[in-house]
Each structure stands twice: as structure tokens, then as C-alpha cells.
BADREN-841422 format. One record per residue: residue number from 1; z, x, y of N, C-alpha, C, O in turn. Coordinates in Angstrom, 1 decimal, always signed. Each point is the difference from the previous one (the first is absolute). Example, Ala and Ser with C-alpha at 12.3 -4.5 7.8 and 13.67 -1.06 7.14 Angstrom:
R / 1 / +7.8 / +13.2 / -5.7 / +0.0 / -0.9 / +1.2 / +0.0 / +0.9 / +1.2 / +0.7 / +1.0 / +0.0 $
R / 2 / -1.4 / -1.4 / +1.1 / +0.0 / +0.9 / +1.1 / +0.8 / -0.8 / +1.1 / +0.1 / +0.5 / +1.1 $
***
This chain:
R / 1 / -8.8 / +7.4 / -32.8 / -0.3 / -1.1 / +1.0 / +1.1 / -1.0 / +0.1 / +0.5 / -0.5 / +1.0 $
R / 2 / -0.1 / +0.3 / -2.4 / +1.5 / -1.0 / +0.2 / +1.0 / +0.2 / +0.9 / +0.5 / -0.8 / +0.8 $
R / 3 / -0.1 / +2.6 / -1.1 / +0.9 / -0.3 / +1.0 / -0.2 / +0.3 / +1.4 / +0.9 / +0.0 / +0.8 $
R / 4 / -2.1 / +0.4 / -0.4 / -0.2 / -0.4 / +1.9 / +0.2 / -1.0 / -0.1 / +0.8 / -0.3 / +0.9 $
R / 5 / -1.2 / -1.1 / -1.7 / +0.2 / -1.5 / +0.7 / +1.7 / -0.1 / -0.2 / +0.3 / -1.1 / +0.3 $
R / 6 / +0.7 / +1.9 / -0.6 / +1.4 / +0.1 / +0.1 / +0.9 / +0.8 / +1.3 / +1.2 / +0.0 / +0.4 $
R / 7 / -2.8 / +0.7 / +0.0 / +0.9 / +0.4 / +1.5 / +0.3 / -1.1 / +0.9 / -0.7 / -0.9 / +0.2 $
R / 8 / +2.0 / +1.1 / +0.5 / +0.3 / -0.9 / +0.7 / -0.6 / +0.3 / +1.4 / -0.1 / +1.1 / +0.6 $
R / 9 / -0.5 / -2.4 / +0.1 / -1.1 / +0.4 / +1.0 / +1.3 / -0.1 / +1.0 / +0.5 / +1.2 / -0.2 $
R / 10 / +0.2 / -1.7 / +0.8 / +0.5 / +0.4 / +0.9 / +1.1 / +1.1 / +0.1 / +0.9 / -0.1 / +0.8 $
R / 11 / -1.1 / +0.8 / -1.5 / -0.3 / +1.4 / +0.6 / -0.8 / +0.6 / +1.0 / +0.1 / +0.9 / +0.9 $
R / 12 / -1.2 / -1.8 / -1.3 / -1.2 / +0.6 / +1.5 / +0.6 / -0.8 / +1.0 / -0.4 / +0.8 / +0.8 $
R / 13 / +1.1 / -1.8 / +0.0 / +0.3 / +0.1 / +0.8 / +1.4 / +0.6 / +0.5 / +0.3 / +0.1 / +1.2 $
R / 14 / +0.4 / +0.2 / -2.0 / +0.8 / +1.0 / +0.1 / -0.2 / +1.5 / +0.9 / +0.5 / +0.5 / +1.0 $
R / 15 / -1.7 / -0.1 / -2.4 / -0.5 / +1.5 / +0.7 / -0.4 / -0.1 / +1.4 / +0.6 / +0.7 / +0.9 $
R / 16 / -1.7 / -1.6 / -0.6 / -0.3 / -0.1 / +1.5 / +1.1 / -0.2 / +0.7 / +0.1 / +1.0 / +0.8 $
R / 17 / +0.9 / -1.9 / -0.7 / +1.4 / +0.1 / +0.8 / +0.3 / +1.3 / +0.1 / -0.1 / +0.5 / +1.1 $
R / 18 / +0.4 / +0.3 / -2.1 / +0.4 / +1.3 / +0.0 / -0.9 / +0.8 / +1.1 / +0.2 / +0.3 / +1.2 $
R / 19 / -1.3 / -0.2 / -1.9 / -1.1 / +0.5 / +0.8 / +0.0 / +0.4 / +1.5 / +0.0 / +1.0 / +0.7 $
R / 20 / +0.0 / -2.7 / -0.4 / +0.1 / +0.0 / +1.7 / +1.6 / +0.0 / +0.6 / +0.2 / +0.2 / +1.3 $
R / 21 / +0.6 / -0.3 / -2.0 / +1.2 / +0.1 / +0.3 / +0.4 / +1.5 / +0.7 / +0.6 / +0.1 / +1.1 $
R / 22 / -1.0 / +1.0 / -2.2 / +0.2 / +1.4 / -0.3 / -0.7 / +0.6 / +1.1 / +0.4 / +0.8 / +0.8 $
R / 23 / -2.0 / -1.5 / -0.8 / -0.8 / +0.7 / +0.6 / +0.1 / +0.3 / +1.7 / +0.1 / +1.1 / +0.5 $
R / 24 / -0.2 / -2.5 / +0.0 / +0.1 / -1.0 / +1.1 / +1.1 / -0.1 / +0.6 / +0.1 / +0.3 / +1.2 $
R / 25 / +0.9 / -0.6 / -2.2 / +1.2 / -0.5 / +0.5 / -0.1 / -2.1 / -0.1 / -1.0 / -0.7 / +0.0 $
R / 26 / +2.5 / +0.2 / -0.1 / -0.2 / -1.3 / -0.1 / -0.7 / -0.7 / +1.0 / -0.9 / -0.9 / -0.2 $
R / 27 / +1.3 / +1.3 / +1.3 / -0.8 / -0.4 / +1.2 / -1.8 / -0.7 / -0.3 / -0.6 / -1.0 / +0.5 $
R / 28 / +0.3 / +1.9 / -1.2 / -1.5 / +0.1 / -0.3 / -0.2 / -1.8 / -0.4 / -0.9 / -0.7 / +0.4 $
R / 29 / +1.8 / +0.3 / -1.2 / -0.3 / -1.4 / -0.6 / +0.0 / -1.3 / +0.9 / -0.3 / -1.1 / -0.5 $
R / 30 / +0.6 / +1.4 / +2.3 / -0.7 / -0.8 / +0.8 / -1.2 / +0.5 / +0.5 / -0.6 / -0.6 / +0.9 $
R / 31 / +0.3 / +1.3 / -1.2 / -1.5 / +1.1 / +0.9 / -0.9 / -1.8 / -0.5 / +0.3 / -0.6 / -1.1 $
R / 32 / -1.4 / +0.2 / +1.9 / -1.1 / -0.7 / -0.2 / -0.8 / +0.6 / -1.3 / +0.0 / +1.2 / -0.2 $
R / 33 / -0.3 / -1.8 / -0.2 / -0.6 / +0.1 / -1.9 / -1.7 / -0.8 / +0.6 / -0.9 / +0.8 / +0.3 $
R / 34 / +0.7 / -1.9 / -0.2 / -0.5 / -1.3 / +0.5 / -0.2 / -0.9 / +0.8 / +0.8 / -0.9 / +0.0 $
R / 35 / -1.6 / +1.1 / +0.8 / +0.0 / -1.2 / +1.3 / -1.4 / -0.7 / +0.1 / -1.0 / +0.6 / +0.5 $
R / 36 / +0.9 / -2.0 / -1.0 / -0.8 / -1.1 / -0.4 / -0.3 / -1.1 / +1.6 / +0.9 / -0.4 / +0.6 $
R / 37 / -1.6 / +0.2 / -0.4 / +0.1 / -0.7 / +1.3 / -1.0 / -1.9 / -0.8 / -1.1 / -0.1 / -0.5 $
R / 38 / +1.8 / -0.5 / +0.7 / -0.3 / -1.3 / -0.7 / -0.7 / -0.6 / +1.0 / +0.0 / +0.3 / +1.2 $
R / 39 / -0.9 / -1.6 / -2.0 / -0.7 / -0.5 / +0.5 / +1.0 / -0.9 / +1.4 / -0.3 / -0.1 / +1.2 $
R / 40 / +1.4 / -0.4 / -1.9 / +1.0 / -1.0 / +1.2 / +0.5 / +1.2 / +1.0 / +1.1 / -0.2 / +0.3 $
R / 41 / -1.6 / +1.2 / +0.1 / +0.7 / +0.9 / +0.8 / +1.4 / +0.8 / -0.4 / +0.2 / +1.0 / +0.6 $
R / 42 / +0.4 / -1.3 / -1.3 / +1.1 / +0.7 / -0.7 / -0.2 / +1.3 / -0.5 / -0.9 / +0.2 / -0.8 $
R / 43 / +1.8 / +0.7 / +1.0 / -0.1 / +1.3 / -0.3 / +0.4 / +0.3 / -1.3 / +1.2 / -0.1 / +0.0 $
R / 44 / -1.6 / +0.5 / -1.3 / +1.0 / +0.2 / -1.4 / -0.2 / +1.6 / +0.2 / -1.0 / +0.6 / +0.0 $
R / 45 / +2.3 / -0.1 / +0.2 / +0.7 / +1.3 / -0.1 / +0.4 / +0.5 / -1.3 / +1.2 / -0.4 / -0.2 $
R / 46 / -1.7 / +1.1 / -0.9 / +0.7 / +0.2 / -1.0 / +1.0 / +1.1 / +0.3 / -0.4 / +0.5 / +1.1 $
R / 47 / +1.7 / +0.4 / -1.5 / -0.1 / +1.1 / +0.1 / -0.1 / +0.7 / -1.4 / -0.7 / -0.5 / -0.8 $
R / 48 / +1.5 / +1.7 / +0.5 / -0.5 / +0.9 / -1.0 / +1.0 / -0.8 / -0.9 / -0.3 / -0.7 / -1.0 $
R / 49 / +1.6 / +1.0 / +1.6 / +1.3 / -1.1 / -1.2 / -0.7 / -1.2 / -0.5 / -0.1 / -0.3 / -1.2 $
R / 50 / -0.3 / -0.2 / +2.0 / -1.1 / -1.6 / -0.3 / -0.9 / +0.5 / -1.4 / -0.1 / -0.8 / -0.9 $
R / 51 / -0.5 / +2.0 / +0.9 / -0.7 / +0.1 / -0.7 / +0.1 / +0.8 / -1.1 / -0.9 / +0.5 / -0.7 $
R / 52 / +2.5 / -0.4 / +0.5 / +0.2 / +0.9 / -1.0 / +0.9 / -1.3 / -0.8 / +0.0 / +0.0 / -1.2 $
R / 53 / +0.9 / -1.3 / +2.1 / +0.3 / -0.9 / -0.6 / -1.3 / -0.5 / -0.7 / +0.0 / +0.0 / -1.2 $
R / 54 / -1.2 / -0.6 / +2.0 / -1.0 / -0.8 / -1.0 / -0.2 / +1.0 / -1.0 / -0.3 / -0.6 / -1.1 $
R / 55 / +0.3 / +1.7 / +1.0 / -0.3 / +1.2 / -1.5 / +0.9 / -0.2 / -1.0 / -0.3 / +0.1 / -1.2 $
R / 56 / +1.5 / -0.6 / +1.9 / +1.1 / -0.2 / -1.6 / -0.4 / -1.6 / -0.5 / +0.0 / -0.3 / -1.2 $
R / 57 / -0.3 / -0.2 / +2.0 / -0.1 / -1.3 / +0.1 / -1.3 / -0.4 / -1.4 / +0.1 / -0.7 / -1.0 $
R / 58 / -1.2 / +1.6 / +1.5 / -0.8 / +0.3 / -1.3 / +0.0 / +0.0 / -1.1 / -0.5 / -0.7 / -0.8 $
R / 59 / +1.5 / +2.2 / +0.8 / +0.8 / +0.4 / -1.2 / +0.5 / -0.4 / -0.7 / +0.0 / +0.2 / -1.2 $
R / 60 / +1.0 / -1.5 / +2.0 / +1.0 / -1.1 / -0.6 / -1.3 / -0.7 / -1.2 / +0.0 / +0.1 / -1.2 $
R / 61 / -1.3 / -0.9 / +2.3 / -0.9 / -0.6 / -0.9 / -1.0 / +0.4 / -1.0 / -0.7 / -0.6 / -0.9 $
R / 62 / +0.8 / +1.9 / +1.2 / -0.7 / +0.8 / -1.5 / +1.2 / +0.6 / -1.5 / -0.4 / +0.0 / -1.2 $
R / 63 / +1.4 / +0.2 / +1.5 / +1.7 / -0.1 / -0.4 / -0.3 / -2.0 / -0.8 / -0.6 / -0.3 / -1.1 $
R / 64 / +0.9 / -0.2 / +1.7 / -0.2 / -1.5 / -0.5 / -0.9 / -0.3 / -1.4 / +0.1 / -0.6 / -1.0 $
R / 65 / -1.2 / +1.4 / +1.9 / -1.2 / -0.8 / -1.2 / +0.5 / +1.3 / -0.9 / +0.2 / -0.7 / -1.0 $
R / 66 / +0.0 / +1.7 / +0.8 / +0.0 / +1.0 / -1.2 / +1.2 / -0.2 / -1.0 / +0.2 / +0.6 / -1.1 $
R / 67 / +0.7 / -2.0 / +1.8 / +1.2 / -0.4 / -1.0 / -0.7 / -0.9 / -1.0 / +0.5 / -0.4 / -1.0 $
R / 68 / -1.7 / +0.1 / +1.5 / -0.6 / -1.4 / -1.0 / -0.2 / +1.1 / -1.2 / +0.2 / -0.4 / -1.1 $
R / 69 / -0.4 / +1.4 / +1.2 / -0.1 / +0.8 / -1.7 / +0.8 / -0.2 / -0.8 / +1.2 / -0.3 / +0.3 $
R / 70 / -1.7 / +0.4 / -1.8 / +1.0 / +0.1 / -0.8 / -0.4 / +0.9 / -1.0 / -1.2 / +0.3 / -0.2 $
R / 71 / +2.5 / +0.4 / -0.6 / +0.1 / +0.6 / -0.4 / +1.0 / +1.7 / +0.4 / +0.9 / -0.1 / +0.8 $
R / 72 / -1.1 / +1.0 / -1.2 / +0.7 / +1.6 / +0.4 / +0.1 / -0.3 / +1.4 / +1.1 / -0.4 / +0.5 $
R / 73 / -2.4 / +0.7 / +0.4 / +0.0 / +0.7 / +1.0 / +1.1 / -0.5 / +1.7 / +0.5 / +0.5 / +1.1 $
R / 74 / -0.7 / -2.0 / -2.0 / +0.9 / -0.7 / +1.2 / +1.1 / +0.1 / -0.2 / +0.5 / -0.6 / +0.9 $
R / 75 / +0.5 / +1.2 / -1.7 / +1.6 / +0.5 / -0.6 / +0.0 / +1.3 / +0.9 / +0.9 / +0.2 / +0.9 $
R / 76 / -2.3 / +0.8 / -1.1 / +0.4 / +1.1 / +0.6 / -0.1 / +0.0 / +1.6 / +0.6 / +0.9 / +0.7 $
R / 77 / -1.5 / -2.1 / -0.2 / -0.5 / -0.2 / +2.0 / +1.8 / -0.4 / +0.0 / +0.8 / +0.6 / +0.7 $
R / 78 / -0.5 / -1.5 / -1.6 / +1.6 / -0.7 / +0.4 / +0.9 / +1.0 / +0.5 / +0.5 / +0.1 / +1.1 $
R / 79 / -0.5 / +0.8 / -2.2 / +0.9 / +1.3 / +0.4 / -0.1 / +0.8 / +1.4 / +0.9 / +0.4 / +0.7 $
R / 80 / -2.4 / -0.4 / -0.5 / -0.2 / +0.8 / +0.7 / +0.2 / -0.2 / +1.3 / +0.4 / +0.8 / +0.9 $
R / 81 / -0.7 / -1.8 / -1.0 / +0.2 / -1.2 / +0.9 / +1.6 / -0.3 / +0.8 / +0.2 / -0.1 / +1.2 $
R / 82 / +0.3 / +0.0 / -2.0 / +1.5 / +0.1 / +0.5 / +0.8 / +1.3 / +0.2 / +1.0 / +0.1 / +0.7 $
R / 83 / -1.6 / +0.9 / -1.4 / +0.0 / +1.5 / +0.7 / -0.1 / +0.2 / +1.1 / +0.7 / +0.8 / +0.6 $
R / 84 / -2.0 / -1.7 / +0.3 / -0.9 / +0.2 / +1.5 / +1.3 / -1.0 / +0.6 / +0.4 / +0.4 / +1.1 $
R / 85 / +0.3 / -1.5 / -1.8 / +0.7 / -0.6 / +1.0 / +1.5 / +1.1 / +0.0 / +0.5 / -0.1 / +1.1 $
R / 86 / -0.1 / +0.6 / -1.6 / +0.9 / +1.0 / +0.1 / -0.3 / +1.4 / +0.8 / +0.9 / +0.7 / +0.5 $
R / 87 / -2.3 / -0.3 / -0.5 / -0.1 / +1.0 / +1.1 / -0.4 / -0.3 / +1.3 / +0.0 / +0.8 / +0.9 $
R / 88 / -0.4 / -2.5 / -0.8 / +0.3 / -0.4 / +1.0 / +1.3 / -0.7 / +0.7 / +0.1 / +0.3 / +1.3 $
R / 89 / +0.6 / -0.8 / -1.6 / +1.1 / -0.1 / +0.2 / +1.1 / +1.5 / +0.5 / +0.6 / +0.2 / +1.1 $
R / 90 / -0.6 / +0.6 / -2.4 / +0.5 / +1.7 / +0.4 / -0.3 / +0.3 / +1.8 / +0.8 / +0.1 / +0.9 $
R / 91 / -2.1 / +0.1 / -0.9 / -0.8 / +0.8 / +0.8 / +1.0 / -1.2 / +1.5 / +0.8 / +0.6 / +0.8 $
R / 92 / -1.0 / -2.3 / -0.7 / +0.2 / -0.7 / +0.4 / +1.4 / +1.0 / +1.0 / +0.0 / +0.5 / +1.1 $
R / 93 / +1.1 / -0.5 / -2.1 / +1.2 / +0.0 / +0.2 / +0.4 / +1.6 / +0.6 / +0.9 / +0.2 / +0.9 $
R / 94 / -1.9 / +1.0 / -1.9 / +0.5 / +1.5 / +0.7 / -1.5 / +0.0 / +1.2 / +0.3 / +0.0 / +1.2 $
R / 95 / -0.9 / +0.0 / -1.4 / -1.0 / +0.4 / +0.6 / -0.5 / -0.2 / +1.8 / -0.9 / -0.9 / +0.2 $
R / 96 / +1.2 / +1.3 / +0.6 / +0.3 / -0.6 / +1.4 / -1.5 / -1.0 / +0.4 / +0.1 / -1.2 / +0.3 $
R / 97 / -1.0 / +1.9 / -0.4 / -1.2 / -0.3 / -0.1 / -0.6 / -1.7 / -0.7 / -1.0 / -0.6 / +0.4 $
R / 98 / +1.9 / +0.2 / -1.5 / -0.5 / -1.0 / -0.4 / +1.0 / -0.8 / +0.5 / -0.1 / -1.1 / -0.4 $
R / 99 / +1.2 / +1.2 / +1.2 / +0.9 / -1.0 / +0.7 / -1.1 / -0.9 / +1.4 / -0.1 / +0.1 / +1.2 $
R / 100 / -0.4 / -0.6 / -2.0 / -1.1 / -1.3 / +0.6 / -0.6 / -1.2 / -0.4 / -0.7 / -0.2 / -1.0 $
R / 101 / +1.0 / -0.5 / +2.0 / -0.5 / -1.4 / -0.4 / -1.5 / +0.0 / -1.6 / -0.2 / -0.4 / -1.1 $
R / 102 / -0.2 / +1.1 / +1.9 / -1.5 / +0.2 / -0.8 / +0.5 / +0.2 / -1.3 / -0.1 / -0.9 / -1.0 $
R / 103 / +0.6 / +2.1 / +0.9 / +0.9 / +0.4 / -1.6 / +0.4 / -0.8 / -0.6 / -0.3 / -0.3 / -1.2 $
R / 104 / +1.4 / -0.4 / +2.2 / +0.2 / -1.1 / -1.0 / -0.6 / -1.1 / -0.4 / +0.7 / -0.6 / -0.9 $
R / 105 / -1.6 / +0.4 / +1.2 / -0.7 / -0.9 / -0.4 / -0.8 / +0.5 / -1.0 / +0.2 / -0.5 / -1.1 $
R / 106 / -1.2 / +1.4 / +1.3 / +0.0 / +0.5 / -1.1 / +0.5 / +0.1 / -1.3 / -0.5 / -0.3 / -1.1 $
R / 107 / +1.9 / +0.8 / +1.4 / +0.7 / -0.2 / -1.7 / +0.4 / -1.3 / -0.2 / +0.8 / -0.2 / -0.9 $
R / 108 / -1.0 / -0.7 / +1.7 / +0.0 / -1.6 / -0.7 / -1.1 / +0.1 / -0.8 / +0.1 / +0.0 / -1.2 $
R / 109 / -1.4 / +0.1 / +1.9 / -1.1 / -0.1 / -0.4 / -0.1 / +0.4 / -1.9 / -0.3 / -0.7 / -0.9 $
R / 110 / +0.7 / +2.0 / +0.8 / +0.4 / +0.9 / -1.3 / +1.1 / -0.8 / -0.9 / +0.1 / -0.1 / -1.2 $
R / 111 / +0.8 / -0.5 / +2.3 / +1.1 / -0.8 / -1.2 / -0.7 / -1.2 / -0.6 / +0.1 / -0.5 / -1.2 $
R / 112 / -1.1 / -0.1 / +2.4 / -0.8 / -1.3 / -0.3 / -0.6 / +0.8 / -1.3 / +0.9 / -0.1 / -0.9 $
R / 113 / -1.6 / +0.5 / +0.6 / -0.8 / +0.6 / -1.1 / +0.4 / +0.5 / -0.7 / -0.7 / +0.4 / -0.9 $
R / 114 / +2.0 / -0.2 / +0.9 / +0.8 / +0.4 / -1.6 / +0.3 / -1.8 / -0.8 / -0.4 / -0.4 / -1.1 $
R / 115 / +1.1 / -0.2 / +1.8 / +0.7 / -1.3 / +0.2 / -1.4 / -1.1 / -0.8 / -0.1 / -0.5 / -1.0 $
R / 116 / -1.0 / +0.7 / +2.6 / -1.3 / -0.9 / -1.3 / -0.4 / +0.5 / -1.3 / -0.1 / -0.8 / -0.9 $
R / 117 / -0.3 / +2.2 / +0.8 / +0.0 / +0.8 / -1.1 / +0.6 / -0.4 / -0.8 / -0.5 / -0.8 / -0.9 $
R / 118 / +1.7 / +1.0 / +0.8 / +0.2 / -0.6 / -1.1 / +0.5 / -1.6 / -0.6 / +0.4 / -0.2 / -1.1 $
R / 119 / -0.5 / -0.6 / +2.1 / -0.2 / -1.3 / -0.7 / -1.3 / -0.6 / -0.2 / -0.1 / -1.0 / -0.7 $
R / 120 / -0.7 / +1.6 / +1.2 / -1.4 / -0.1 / -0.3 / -0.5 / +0.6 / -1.5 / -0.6 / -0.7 / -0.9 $
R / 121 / +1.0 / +1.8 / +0.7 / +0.3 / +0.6 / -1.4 / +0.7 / -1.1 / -1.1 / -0.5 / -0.4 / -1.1 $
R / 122 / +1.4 / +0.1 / +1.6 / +0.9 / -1.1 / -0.9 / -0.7 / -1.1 / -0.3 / -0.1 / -0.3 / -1.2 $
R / 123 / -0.6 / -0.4 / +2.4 / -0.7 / -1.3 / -0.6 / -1.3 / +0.6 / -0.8 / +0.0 / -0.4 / -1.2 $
R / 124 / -0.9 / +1.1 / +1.6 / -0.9 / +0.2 / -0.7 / +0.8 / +0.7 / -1.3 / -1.0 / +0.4 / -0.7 $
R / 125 / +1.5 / -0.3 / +0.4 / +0.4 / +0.5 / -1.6 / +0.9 / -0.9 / -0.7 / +0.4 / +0.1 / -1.2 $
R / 126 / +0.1 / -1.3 / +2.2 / +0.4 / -1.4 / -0.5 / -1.4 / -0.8 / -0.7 / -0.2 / -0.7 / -1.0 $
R / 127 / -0.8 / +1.2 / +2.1 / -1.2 / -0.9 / -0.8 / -0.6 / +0.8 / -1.1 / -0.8 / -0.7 / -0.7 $
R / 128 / +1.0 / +1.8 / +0.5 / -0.7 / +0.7 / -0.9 / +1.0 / -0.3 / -1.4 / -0.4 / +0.5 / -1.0 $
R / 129 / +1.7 / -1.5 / +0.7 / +0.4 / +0.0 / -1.1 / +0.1 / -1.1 / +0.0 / +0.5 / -0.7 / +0.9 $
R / 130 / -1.2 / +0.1 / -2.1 / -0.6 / -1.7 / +0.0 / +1.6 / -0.3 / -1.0 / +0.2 / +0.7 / -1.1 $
R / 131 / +0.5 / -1.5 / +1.5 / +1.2 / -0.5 / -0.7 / -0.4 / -1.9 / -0.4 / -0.1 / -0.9 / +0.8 $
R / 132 / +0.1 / +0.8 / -2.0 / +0.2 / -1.5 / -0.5 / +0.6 / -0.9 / -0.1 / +0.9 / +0.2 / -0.8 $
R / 133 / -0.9 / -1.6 / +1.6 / +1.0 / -0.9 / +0.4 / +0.9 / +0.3 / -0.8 / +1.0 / -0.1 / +0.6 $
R / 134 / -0.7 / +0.5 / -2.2 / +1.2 / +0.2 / -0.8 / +0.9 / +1.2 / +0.2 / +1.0 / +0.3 / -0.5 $
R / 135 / -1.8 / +0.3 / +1.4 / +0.9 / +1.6 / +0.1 / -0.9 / +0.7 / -0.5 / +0.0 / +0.8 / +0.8 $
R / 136 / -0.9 / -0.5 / -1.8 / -0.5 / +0.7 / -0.4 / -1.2 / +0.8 / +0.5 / -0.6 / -0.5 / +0.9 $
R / 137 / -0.1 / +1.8 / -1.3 / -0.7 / +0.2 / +0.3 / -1.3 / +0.1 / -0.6 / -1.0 / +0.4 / +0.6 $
***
């Protein structure tokens, strides 16, 4: 059970990119996802890219809270973690398919979450070692 909470979730928005990328074609990530009609008359149009951004966007905030752990498993999400920003980035650069706005944003999203990860890690394991105004522990 420990280490599923070390898979790195944005992978899942990854895979879906891939998914509809492969499947579809990139095209697909303006196709309409969502169309909301507001009470002021305004139309909110989601499309599918919209809705594969809010998915990382998620990810980022469930990634966040799983840095508050301490102990093993958050050493091994770190790794893994920066693994996902390396096959995102890779894929970024060969891959024709992920030469897109969306993509890239995405692998911000993945760098964001390596970057909080681990200073979030840092403080919480700053507070986890109680040091004595003399230096001591």
C-alpha cells in the first residue's frame, strides 16, 4: 500500500495526453469538452485540453498534500517524481505530438511538483528535528 501512495499521479495526465493525442490526433484538444450557459448570459466553453489541464492541475494538489508525509515513501514519490519530469520533458522535445502549448504546460505543472515536493519535504523534516537554542539536540 506504501508504495501506490509513491506513484507519481501525473502520470495520469500524461497517459490521457498520450491517449487522445495517439488516438484523435492533437486537434482533438480543441473539440468542446463542456458548454455551461450562466445565469449573466455568458457562455463557459470548456474544451478537452481545458480539461486535461484542470486534471494535472489536480494532480499537482494531491502531489502537494502527499509531500506532507514523512518518512520512506516520500524519498521514493521524489524520485519518481522527477523521473515523470524527465519523460516529460524527453517526450516534450522528440515527440511531435507533445509540441504544444498544453504539453507544455503540463511539464511545468510536473516541474511545479517536483520543486514543491521537495521543499515541502525539507520543512516538514526541519520540524521533525527539534534542535536546542545551544546547538544541541
Amino acid at each position: 500500500m506504501r508504495l501506490l501512495l509513491a506513484f507519481p499521479l501525473m502520470l495520469i495526465p500524461l497517459v490521457v495526453y498520450g491517449f487522445v493525442a495517439t488516438g484523435t490526433g492533437v486537434a482533438a484538444f480543441d473539440q468542446t469538452w463542456l458548454s455551461l450557459s450562466m445565469i449573466s448570459g455568458a457562455q463557459v466553453v470548456l474544451s478537452v485540453g481545458d480539461a486535461v489541464l484542470g486534471l494535472g492541475i489536480a494532480m499537482l494538489f494531491l502531489e502537494v498534500v502527499k509531500a506532507t508525509r514523512i518518512g520512506f515513501a516520500p524519498i521514493a514519490d521524489h524520485v519518481l517524481s522527477v523521473l515523470t519530469v524527465i519523460v516529460f520533458v524527453v517526450l516534450f522535445i522528440v515527440w511531435q505530438p507533445a509540441g504544444t502549448g498544453l504539453f507544455a504546460l503540463l511539464s511545468l505543472i510536473a516541474l511545479v511538483d517536483v520543486l514543491a515536493g521537495l521543499w515541502i519535504s525539507l520543512n516538514v523534516a526541519r520540524r521533525d528535528v527539534a534542535i536546542a537554542p545551544g546547538g544541541t539536540f
